[in-house]
N, C-alpha and C positions, 0 to 999 in steps of 0.2 A: 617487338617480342610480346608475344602473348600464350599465355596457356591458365588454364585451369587445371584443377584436381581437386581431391579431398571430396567428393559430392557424397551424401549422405538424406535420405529422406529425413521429414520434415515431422516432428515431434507434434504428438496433441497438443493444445494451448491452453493454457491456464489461464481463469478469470478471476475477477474477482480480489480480494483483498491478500491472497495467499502469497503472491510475489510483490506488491506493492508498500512502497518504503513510505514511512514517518511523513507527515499525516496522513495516513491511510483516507481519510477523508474528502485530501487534496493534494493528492504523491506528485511532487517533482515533475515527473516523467514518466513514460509506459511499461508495462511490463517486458520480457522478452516476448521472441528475439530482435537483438541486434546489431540490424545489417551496417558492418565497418563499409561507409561507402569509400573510403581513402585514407588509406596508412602508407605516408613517403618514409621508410626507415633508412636508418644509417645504424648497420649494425657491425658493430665488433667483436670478435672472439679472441680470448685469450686463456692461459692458464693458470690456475691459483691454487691457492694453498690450499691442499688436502686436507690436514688439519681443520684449517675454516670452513669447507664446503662442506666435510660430516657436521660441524659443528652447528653448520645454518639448516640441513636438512630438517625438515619437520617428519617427529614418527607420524604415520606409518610408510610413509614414503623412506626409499633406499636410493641413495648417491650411484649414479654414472660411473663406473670403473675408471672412468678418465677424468683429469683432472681439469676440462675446458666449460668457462662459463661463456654466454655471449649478454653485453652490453646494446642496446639499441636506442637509440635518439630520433623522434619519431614526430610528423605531424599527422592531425587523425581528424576523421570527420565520422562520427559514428553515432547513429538516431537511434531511437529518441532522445537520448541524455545529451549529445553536444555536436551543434555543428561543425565546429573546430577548436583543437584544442592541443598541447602536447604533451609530450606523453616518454619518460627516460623509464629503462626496466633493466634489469636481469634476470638473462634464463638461464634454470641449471636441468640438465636433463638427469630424471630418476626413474625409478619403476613403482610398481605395486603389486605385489602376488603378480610378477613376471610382465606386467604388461607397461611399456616403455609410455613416458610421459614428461614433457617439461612442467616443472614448476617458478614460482617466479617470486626472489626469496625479498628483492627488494623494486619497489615502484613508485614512482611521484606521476603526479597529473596535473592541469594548469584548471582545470574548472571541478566547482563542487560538486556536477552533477556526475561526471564523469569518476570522482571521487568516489560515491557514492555507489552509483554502478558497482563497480570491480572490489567496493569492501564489503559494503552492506550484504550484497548477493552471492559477487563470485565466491568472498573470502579473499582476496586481493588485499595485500600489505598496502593500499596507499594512502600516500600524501601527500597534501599538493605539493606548487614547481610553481615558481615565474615560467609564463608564457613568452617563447623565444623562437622565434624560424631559424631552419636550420641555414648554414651559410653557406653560398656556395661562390666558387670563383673559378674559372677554369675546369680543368678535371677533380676541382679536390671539394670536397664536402666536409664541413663540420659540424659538429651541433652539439648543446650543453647543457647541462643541469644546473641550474640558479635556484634557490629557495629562500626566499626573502632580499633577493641581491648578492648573497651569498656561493659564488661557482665551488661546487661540490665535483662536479665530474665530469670531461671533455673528453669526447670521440670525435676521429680522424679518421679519413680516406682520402689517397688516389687511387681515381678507378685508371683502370688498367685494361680493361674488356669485358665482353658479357659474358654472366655467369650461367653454369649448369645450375637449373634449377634444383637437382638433387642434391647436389652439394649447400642448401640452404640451412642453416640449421635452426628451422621450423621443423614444426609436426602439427597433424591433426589436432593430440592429446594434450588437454591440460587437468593435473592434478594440484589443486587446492588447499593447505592445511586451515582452517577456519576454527578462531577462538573466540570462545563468545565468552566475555567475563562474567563474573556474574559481582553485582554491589554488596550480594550479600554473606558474611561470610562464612553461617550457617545453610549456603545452598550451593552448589555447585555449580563450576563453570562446566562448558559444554566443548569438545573440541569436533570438528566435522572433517572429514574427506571429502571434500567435492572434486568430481569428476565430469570435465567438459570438452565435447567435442566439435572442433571449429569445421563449419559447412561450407560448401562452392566456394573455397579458397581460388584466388583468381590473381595470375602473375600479370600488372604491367607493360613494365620490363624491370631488369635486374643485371645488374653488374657487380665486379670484383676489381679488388684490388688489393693495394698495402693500406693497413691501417694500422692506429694507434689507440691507446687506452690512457688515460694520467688521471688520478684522482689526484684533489686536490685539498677540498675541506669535507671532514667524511661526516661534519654535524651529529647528528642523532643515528646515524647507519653506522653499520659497521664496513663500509665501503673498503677501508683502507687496511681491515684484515687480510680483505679478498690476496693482496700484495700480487697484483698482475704483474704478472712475468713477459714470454716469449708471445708475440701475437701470432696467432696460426688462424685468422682469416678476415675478410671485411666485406661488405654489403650493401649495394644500397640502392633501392628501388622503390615501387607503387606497387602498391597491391589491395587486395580486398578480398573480405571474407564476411561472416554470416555467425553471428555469434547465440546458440539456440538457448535454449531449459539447461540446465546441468541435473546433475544426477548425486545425490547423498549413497558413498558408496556405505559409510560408519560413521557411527556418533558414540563415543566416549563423554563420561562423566570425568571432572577433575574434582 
């Protein structure tokens, strides 16, 4: 099974010290883009409390009329920032002045650079994760979230057969809420919209099944607001994508 989509030309490139993180003198790692050469997900959807998903929406972004987030457990190889690494998330699908977008309210990573990555730049909630491969035995896949030893949250699959690629619940579109503190308390924080769009998205293969969602220790997350309900889908494939520049769509003062 193989297919591509999502292709989009290829943005000017930025030099210089503009995109490059702490020490600017001797940054970690490249600027963009960032070609995901391998993302094996195991991804779960379920549904949760309305209450909590307005609750976690960042303005100016607006919540999904529905009430499904998806859970995904994931190993990742993506340059310059980490050859491998893994990577647990959730997506909530929202909008902006009408135009359809997931955002991603909570995320852990298993290396600092990858950390890094997705805070510093995208605006990405993360923190790290013990690094864990997913398991697999027969038809059934699982894979977890650890933070210091600590399991926080375990996704389940039997597949069952391959899946329509349109039925994935990915998209192109990621929307951003990005806060930038500020130490000082006569100056203001700064909050951002970032808006980014993922390129030469590229399937695999990819299968469905029944899956499961169980939080367990919700630590510092508010995981166990979520209160997953009925599961309504499961996933879990290889794929790869192209992660380019984002776009500052608003910057507010706090």
């Amino acid at each position: 099974m193989s297919a591509t989509c999502w292709r989009s030309g290829s943005k000017p490139e930025m030099s210089g010290e503009r995109a490059s993180l702490m020490p600017v003198w001797s940054p970690p790692f490249g600027t963009p883009p960032f070609p995901m050469l391998s993302a094996e997900l195991l991804m779960v959807q379920f549904e949760a409390d309305r209450a909590e998903i307005e609750r976690i929406t960042p303005a100016p972004l607006e919540p999904a009329a529905h009430n499904r987030l998806t859970a995904f457990v994931g190993q990742c190889s993506q340059l310059s920032h980490s050859l491998e690494y893994h990577e647990v998330a959730v997506l909530q699908e929202v909008s902006y002045e009408g135009r359809a977008a997931l955002t991603i309210p909570y995320i852990w990573t298993s290396t600092d650079t990858a950390l890094l990555a997705g805070r510093e730049l995208y605006g990405m909630p993360k923190l790290l994760c013990d690094d864990e491969p997913l398991h697999k035995a027969a038809n059934e896949v699982v894979g977890r979230l650890h933070r210091s030893g600590t399991l926080m949250l375990e996704l389940s699959m039997v597949i069952d057969g391959e899946a329509d690629i349109a039925t994935l619940p990915l998209g192109p579109n990621f929307a951003m809420v990005r806060h930038v503190p500020s130490p000082d308390p006569d100056w203001p924080a700064l909050r951002q919209l970032i808006w980014v769009e993922l390129e030469e998205f590229a399937v695999q293969e990819c299968w469905q099944g029944r899956g499961q969602a169980r939080v367990v220790n919700t630590l510092s997350s508010g995981l166990g607001r979520l209160q997953p309900g009925a599961m309504t889908g499961a996933w879990y494939g290889k794929f790869s994508w192209r992660l380019p520049w984002a776009k500052i769509l608003r910057e507010d003062k706090l």
